[in-house]
C-alpha positions as CSV (number, residue, x, y, z in Angstrom):
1,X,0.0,0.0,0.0
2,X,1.4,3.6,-0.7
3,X,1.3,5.6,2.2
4,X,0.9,8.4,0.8
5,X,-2.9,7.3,-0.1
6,X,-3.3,7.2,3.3
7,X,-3.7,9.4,6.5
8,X,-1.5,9.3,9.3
9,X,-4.6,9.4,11.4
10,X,-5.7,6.0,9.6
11,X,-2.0,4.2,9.9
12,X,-2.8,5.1,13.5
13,X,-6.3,3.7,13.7
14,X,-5.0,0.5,12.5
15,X,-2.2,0.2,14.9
16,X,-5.1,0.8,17.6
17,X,-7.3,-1.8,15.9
18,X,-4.5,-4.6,15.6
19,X,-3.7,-4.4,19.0
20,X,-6.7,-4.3,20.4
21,X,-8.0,-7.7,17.8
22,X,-4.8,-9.3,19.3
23,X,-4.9,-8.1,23.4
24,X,-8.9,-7.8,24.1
25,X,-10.6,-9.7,21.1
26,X,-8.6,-12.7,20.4
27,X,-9.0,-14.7,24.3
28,X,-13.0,-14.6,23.2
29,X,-12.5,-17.0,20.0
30,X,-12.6,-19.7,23.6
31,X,-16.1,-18.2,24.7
32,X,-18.3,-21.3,24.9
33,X,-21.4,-18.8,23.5
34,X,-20.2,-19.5,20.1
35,X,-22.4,-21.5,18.3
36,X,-23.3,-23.2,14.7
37,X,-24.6,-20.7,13.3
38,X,-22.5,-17.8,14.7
39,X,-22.1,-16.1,18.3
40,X,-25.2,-14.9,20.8
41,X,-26.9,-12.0,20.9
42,X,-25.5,-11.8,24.1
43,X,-21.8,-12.1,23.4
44,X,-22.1,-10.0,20.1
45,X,-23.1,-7.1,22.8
46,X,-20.2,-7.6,24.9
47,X,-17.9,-7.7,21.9
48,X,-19.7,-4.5,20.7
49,X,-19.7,-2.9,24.1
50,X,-16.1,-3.1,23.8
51,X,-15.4,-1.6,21.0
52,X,-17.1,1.3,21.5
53,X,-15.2,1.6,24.5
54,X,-12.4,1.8,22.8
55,X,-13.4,4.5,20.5
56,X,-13.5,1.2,17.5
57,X,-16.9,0.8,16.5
58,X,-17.5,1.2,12.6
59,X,-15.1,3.6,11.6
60,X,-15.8,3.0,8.5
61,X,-18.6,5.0,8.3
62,X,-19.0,9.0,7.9
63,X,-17.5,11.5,10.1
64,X,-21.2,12.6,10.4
65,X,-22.4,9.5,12.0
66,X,-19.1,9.1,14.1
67,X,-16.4,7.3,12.0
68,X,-13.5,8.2,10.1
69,X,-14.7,8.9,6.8
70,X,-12.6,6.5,5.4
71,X,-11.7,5.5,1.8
72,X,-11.7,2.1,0.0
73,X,-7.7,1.9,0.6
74,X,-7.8,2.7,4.5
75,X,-10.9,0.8,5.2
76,X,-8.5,-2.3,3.3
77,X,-5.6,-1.3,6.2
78,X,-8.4,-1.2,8.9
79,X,-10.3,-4.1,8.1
80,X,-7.6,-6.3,7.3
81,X,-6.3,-5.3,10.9
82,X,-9.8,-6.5,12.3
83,X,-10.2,-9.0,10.5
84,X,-7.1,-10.7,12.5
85,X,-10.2,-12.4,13.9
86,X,-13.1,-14.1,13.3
87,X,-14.8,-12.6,16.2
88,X,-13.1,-8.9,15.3
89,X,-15.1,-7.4,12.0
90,X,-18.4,-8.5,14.3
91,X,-16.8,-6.2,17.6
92,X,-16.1,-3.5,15.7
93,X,-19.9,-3.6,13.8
94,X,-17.7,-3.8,10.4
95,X,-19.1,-7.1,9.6
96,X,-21.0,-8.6,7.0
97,X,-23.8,-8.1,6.3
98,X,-24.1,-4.8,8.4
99,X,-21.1,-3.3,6.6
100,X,-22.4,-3.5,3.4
101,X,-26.0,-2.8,4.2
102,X,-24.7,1.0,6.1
103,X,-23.0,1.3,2.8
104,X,-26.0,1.1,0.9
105,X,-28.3,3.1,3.2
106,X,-25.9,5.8,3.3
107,X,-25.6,6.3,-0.6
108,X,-29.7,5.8,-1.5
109,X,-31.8,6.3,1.8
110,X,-33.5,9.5,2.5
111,X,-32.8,11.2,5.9
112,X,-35.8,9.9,7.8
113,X,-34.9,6.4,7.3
114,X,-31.5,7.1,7.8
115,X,-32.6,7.9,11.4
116,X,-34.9,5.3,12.0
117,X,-32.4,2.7,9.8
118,X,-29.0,3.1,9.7
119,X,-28.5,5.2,12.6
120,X,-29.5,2.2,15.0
121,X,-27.4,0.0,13.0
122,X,-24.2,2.1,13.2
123,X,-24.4,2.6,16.1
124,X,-24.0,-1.0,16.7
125,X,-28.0,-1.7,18.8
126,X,-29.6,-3.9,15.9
127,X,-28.5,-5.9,13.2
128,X,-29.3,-6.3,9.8
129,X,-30.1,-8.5,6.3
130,X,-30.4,-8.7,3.0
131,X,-33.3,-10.3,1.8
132,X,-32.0,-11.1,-2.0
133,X,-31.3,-14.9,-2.8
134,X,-34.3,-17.3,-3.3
135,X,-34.7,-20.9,-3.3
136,X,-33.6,-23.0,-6.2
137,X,-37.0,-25.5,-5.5
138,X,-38.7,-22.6,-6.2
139,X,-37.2,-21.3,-9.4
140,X,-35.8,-18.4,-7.6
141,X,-33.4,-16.1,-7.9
142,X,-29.7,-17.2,-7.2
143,X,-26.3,-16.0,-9.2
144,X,-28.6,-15.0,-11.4
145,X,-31.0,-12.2,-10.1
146,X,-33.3,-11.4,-13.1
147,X,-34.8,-15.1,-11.8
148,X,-36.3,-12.7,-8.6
149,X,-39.6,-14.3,-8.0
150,X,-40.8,-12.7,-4.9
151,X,-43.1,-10.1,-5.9
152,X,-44.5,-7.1,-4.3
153,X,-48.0,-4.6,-5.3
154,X,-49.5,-1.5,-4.0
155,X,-52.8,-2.0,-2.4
156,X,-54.1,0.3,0.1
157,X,-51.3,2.4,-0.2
158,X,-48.6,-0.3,1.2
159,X,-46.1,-2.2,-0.6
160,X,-47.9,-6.3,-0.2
161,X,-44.6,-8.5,-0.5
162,X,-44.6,-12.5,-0.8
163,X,-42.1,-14.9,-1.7
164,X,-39.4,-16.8,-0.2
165,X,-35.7,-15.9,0.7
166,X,-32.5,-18.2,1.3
167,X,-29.4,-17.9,2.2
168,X,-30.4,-14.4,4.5
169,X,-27.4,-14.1,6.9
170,X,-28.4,-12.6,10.1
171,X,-31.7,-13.1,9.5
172,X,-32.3,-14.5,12.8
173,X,-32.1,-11.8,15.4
174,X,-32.1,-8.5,13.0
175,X,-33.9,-5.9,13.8
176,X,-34.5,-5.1,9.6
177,X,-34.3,-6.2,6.4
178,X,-33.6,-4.7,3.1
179,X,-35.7,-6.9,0.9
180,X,-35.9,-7.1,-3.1
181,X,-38.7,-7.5,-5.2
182,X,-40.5,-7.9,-8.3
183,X,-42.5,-4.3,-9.1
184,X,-43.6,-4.1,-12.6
185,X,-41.2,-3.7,-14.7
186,X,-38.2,-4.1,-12.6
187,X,-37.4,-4.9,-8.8
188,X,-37.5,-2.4,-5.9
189,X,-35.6,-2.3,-2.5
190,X,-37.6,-2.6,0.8
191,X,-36.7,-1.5,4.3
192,X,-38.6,-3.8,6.7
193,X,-38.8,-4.5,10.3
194,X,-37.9,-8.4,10.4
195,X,-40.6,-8.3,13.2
196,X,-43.3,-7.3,11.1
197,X,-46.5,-8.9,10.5
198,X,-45.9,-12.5,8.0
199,X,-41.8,-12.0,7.8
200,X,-41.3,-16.0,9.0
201,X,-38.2,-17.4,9.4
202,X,-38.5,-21.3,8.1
203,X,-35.4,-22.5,9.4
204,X,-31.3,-21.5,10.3
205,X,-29.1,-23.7,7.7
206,X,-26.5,-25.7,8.7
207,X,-23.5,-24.6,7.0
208,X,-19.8,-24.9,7.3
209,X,-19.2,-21.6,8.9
210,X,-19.8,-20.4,11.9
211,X,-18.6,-16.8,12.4
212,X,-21.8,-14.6,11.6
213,X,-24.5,-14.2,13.7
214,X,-27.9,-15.8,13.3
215,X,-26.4,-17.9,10.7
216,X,-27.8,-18.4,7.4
217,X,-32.1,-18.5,6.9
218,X,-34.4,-19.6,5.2
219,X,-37.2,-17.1,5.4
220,X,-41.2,-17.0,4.3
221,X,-42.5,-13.6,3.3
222,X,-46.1,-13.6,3.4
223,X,-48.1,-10.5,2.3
224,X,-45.7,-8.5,4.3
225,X,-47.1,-4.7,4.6
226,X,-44.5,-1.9,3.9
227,X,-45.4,2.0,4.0
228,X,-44.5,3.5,0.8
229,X,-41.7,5.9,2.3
230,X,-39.9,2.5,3.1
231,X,-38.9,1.8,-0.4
232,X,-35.3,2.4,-0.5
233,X,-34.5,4.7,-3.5
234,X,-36.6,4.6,-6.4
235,X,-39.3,1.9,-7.7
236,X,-38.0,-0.6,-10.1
237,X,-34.4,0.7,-9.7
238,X,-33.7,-2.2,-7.2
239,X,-30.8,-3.9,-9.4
240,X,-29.3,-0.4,-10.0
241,X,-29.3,0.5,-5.9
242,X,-28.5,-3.0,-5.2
243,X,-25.0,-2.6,-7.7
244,X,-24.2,0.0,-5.2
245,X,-23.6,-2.5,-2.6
246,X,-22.5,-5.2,-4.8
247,X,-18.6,-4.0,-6.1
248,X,-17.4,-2.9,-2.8
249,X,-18.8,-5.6,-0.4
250,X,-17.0,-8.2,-2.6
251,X,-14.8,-6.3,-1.3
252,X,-14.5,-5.6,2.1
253,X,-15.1,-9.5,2.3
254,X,-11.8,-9.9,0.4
255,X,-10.3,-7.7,3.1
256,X,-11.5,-9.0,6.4
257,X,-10.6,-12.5,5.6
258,X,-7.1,-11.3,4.3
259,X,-7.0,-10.7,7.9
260,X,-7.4,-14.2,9.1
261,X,-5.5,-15.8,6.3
262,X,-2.6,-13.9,7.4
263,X,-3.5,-15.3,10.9
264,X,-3.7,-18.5,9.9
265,X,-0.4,-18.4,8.1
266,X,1.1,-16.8,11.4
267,X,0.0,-20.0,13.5
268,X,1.2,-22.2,11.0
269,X,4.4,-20.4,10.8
270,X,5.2,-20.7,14.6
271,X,4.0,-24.2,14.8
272,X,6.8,-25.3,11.9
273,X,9.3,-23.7,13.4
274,X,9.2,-25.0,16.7
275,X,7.8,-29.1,15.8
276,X,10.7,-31.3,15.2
277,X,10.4,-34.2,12.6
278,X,13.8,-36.4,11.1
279,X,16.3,-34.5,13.3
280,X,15.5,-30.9,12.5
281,X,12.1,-28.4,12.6
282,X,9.5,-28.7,10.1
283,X,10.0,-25.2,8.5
284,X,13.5,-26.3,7.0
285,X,11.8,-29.2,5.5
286,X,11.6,-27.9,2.0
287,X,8.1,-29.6,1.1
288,X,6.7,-26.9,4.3
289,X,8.7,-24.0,4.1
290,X,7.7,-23.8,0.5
291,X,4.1,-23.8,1.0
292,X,4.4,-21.4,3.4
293,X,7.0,-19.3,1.1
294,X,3.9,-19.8,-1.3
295,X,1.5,-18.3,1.3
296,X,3.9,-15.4,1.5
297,X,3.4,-14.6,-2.2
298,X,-0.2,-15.6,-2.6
299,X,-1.0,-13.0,0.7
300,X,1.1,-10.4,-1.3
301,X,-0.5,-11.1,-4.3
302,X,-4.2,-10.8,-2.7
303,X,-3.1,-7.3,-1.0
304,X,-2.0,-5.9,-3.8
305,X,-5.6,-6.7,-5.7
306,X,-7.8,-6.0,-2.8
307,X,-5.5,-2.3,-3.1
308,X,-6.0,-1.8,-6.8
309,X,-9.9,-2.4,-6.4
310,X,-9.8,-0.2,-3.9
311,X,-7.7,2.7,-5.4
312,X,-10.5,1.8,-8.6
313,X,-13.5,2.5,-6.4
314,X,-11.6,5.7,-4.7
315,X,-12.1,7.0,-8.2
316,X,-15.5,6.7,-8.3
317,X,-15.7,4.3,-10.5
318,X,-18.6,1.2,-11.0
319,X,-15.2,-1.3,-10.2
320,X,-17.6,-3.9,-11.3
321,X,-15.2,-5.7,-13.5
322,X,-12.6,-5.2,-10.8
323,X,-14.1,-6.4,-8.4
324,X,-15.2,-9.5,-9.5
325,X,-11.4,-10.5,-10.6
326,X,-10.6,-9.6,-6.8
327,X,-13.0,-11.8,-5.5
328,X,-12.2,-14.7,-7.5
329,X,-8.4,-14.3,-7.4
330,X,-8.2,-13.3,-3.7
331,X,-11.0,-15.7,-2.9
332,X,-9.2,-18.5,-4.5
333,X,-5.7,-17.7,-3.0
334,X,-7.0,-17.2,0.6
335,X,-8.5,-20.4,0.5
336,X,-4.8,-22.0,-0.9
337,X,-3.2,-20.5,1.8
338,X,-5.9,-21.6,4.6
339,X,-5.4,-25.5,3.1
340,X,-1.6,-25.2,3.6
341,X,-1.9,-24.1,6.8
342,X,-3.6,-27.1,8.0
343,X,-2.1,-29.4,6.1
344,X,1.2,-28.0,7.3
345,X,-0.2,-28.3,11.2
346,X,-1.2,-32.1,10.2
347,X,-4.1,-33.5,13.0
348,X,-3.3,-29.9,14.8
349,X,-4.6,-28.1,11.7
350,X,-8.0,-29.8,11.6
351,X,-9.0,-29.7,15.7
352,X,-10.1,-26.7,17.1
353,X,-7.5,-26.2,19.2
354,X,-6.3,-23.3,16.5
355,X,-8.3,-20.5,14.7
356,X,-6.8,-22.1,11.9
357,X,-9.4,-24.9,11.4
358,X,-12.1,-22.0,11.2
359,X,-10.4,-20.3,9.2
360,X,-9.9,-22.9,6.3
361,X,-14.3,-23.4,6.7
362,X,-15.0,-19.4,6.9
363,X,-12.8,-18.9,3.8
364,X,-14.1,-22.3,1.7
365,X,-17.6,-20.7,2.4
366,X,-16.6,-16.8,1.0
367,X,-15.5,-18.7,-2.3
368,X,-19.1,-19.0,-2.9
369,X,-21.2,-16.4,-1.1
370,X,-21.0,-13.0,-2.6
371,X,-20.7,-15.3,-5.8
372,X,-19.1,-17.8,-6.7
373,X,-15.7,-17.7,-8.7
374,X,-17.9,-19.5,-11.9
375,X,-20.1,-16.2,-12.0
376,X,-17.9,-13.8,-11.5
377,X,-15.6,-15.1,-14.4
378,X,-18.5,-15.2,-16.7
379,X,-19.2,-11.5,-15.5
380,X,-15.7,-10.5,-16.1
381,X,-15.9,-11.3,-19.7
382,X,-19.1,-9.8,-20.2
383,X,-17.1,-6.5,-18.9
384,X,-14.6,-6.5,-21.1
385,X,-16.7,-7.3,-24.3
386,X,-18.8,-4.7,-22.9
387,X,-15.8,-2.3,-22.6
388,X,-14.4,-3.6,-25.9
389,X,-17.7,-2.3,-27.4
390,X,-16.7,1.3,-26.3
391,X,-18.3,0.6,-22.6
392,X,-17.3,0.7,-19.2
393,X,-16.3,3.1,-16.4
């Protein structure tokens, strides 16, 4: 990263958030309140109480609603710092999919339901969802969103939704959802309480991570009633807002689990060095100290893309393209770098006695949510015919 993008207030504020990931964060990855489908309500608080304490909760976000105002290439510093952690983007309310929801709400929402919405939300008291992905039994919309088959008409002067969701991380325990439907000719962004009348959720998944909280749902929507001054933006621009979010919370995911790929690596580092195997450690065994030479590179190679999306979006550019070749290549090489690591640790790397473990299921599972590398490889070369044809940024 060139440092002279970047404040000396931010270089600071990472300092201060890698320190306190390591000194106060890290000892609660043991907290038995962890659970399959993420930490409890009542631990998230503690984590969150915490932060705030310490002057760390979502500095991402505007100097108006408290943060630090900061740009693409300091919130990469920042969150990788936090991201150190499983348990650290959630403490510091930089999380998924919060993050990417204040995003969103503070481009395209007006100012009353930036009060009642996002203020709430940065300030760390509810959480969020986004209500998006549908079931494939039902034909719905997946990787490809022009499948959307939830549906919503005005009657009464409300917004009558129905349709199911899948897939809805945090669903269970937000206090709102931004939900997209079907509205005549195109879809439209919703801002719902999850609490409100027909909102059901069917069931938590099971999955193979375990860092967010409320897991992964299935939910029913069921002639949900929203006021008209709760569509977010404009009707039938839903994919347009919804691109907002898309390019940089690819993104941030790319950053935050940077974070705990470099952890793993760190473990896996300090456990070669000190196990012994045919008379000398295992690091000076060539077959592991060149995997974890290759994690070296490969962690390198991710910064630098996660940087040059970042310095793309700083510009105020679409960084669709962009992003989707950061997702896939940083995706991709986190996930080689979190499979060395246990392989290099042996039975160590697959108990839980390490972070590292989580690290290789949190990472396998970002490879497909957010889309998976197939899509965005198909997007990127719709891009650059697209730009090819005298389009693009």
């Amino acid at each position: 990263m060139q440092n002279s993008q970047i404040r000396e207030s931010t270089l600071t504020l990472a300092a201060t958030v890698s320190a306190f990931i390591r000194n106060t964060i890290i000892p609660f990855e043991r907290d038995l309140r962890q659970t399959p489908h993420g930490p409890a309500e009542d631990m998230v608080r503690e984590l969150r109480g915490l932060a705030r304490r310490a002057g760390l909760l979502a500095p991402h976000v505007g100097a108006a609603w408290g943060g630090h105002g900061l740009s693409h290439l300091e919130t990469a510093l920042v969150f990788g710092a936090a991201g150190y952690s499983p348990l650290g983007p959630l403490a510091m309310n930089i999380a998924a999919p919060d993050e990417g929801n204040m995003f969103l709400l503070e481009q395209a929402a007006s100012e009353a339901q930036k009060r009642r919405f996002l203020a709430p939300l940065i300030a760390g008291e509810i959480r969020s969802a986004f209500l998006m992905t549908e079931p494939a039994e039902d034909g719905g919309a997946g990787s490809d969103p022009s499948m959307l088959s939830t549906a919503a008409h005005l009657e009464g002067g409300e917004w009558v939704i129905s349709g199911r969701k899948m897939f809805i991380t945090g669903a269970q325990g937000a206090g709102f959802g931004i939900i997209m439907a079907k509205t005549g000719e195109g879809a439209t962004l919703f801002l719902a309480d999850m609490s409100s009348p027909g909102i059901q959720i069917e069931r938590v998944l099971d999955t193979i991570d375990s860092s967010m909280p409320g897991g992964h749902a299935v939910v029913r929507l069921e002639n949900v009633r929203v006021p008209q001054d709760q569509v977010l933006g404009a009707v039938n621009e839903g994919f347009r807002y919804a691109q907002i979010r898309l390019a940089p919370a690819r993104l941030t995911h790319c950053m935050r689990w940077w974070g705990l790929a470099q952890r793993a690596q760190d473990i896996a580092v300090q456990y070669a060095s000190k196990r012994q195997a045919f008379g000398k450690a295992l690091i000076d065994h060539e077959g592991v100290g060149f995997m974890l030479a290759d994690n070296v590179i490969e962690l390198k190679q991710s910064e630098l893309m996660i940087h040059w999306c970042a310095a793309v979006l700083d510009e105020h550019k679409r960084g669709t393209m962009e992003s989707s070749m950061t997702k896939v290549a940083v995706s991709e090489s986190l996930f080689r770098i979190a499979d060395r690591c246990v392989q290099v640790m042996g039975g160590n790397g697959v108990t839980r006695d390490t972070v590292v473990e989580q690290a290789f299921r949190e990472i396998r599972a970002f490879r497909i949510y957010d889309g998976p590398s197939e899509v965005h490889r198909w997007d990127h070369r719709e891009e650059a015919q697209a730009r090819r044809q005298g389009g693009g940024d």
